[in-house]
Legacy VTK file of the C-alpha trace (Angstrom):
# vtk DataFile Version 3.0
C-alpha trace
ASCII
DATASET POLYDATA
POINTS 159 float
87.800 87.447 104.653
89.860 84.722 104.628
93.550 83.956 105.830
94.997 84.102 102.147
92.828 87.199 101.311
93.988 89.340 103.796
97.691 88.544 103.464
97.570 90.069 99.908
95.495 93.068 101.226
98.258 93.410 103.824
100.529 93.329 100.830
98.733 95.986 98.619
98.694 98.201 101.518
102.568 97.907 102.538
103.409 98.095 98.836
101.376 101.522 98.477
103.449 102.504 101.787
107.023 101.607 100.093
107.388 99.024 102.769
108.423 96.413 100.291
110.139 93.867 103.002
106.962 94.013 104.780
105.015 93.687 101.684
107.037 90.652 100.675
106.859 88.863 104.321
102.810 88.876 103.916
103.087 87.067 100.350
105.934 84.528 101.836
103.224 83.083 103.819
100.919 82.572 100.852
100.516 78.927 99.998
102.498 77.429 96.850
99.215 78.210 94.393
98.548 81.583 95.622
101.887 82.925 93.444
99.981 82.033 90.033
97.165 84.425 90.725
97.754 87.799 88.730
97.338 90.156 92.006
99.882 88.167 93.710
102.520 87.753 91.017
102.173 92.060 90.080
102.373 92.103 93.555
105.980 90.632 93.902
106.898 92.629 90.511
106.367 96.196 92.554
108.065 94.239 95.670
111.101 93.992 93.434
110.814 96.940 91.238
111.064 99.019 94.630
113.885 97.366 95.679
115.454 97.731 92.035
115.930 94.055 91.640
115.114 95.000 87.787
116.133 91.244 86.388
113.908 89.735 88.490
111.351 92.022 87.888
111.216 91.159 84.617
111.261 87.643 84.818
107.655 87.872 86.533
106.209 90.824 84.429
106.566 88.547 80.959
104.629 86.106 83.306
101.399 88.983 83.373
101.999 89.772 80.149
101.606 86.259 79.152
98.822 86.149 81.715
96.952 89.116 80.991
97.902 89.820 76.990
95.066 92.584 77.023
96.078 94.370 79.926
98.287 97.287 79.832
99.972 97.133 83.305
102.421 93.828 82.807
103.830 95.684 79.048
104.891 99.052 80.954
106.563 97.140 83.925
108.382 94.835 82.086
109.590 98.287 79.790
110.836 99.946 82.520
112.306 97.078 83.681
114.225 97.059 80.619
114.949 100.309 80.234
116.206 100.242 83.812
118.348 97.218 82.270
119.856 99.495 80.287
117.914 97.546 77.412
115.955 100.909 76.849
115.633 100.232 72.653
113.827 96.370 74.072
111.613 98.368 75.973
110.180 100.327 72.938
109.723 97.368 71.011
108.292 95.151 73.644
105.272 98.748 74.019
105.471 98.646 70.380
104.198 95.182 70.680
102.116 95.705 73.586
98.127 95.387 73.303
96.012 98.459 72.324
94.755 99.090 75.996
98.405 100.821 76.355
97.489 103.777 74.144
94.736 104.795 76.619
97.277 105.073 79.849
99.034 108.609 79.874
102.206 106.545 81.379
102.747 105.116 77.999
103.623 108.063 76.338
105.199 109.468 78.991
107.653 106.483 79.720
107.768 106.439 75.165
108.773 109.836 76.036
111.940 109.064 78.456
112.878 105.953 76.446
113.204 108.178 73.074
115.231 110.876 75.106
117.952 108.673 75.858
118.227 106.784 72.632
118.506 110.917 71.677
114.986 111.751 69.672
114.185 114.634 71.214
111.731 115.736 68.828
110.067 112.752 69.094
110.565 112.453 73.142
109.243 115.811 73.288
106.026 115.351 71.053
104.674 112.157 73.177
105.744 113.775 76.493
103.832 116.345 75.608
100.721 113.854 74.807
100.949 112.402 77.889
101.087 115.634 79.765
97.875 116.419 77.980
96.454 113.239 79.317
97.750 113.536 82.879
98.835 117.395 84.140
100.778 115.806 87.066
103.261 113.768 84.774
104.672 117.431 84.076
105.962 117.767 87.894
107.412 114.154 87.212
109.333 115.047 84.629
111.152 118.139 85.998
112.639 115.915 87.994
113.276 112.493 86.047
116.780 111.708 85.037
115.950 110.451 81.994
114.966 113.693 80.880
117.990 116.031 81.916
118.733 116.876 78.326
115.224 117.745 77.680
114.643 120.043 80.574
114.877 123.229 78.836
112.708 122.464 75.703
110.050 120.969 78.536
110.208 124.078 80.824
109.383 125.967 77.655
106.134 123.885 76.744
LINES 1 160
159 0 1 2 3 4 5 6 7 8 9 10 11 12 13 14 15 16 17 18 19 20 21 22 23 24 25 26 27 28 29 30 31 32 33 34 35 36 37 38 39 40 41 42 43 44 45 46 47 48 49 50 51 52 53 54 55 56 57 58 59 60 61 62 63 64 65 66 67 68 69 70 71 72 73 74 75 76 77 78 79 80 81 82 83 84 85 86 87 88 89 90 91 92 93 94 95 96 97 98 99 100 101 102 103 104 105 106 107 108 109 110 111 112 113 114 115 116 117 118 119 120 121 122 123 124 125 126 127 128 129 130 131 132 133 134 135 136 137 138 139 140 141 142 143 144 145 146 147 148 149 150 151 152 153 154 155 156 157 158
C-alpha cells in the first residue's frame, strides 16, 4: 500500500469514528490530483457534512453526482444538504431527478419521508416512511428521534 492509499484509508476510518478534523488532516496531505478521485471527493463531503458546513457540502456532492450520474450516494447527500439549507422542496426535486439506483436504498424513502413532513404531507410522509421502514427495520428507531418528524410522531408510534 502506497503513501496516497493509506492516507484515504486513514480517512475512511476517522470519518466512520466522527473524527472529521482528523479525517480531513489525512486528505490535506493528498497530492493536488488525488481530490478528483470519487472516494476522495465523498470523502471531504462527509468531512463537511459532519461538521454541518452544508454549502460546502453541496458544492462537492453535485461534483459526484456529475461524476457518478448512476450512483445513488452523491443525489441523497446533496438532498440533505439542501434540505439542511432549508431548500427542503430542491431536495425533492433534485431525488426526483436522481437515477433509478435511488429507489433501491431504504434512505430514499425515508429522507422522501422527512422532506414531505416538513413541507406538511403527512399522508404522503407517512406512506414512504413506512416503505422505507419495510426496507430497513432500524430506520424506525431513527425516526423516533429525528426532528424532522416531531409532528409525525404520534401517527408513526401507531404504525
Amino acid at each position: 500500500m502506497n503513501e496516497q492509499e493509506r492516507r484515504i484509508l486513514a480517512a475512511q476510518g476517522y470519518v466512520e469514528l466522527g473524527l472529521h478534523a482528523e479525517a480531513q488532516a489525512e486528505l490535506t496531505h493528498l497530492p493536488s490530483e488525488a481530490y478528483s478521485r470519487v472516494d476522495v471527493i465523498e470523502l471531504r463531503v462527509l468531512c463537511l457534512m459532519g461538521d454541518q458546513q452544508w454549502a460546502e457540502a453541496l458544492a462537492l456532492t453535485y461534483r459526484l453526482c456529475e461524476l457518478e450520474s448512476g450512483e445513488p450516494g452523491g443525489f441523497i447527500h446533496a438532498a440533505y444538504c439542501l434540505h439542511e439549507l432549508g431548500r427542503t422542496q430542491e431536495a425533492l426535486d433534485l431525488l426526483a431527478r436522481g437515477p433509478a439506483a435511488l429507489r433501491t436504498k431504504p434512505v430514499y424513502y425515508y429522507n422522501l419521508g422527512c422532506y414531505l413532513a416538513c413541507l406538511g404531507e403527512d399522508e404522503k410522509a407517512l406512506r414512504l416512511l413506512q416503505q422505507s421502514f419495510e426496507m430497513d427495520g432500524s430506520l424506525r428507531s431513527h425516526a423516533r428521534k429525528d426532528p424532522d418528524l416531531d409532528g409525525l410522531r404520534a401517527k408513526l408510534e401507531k404504525n
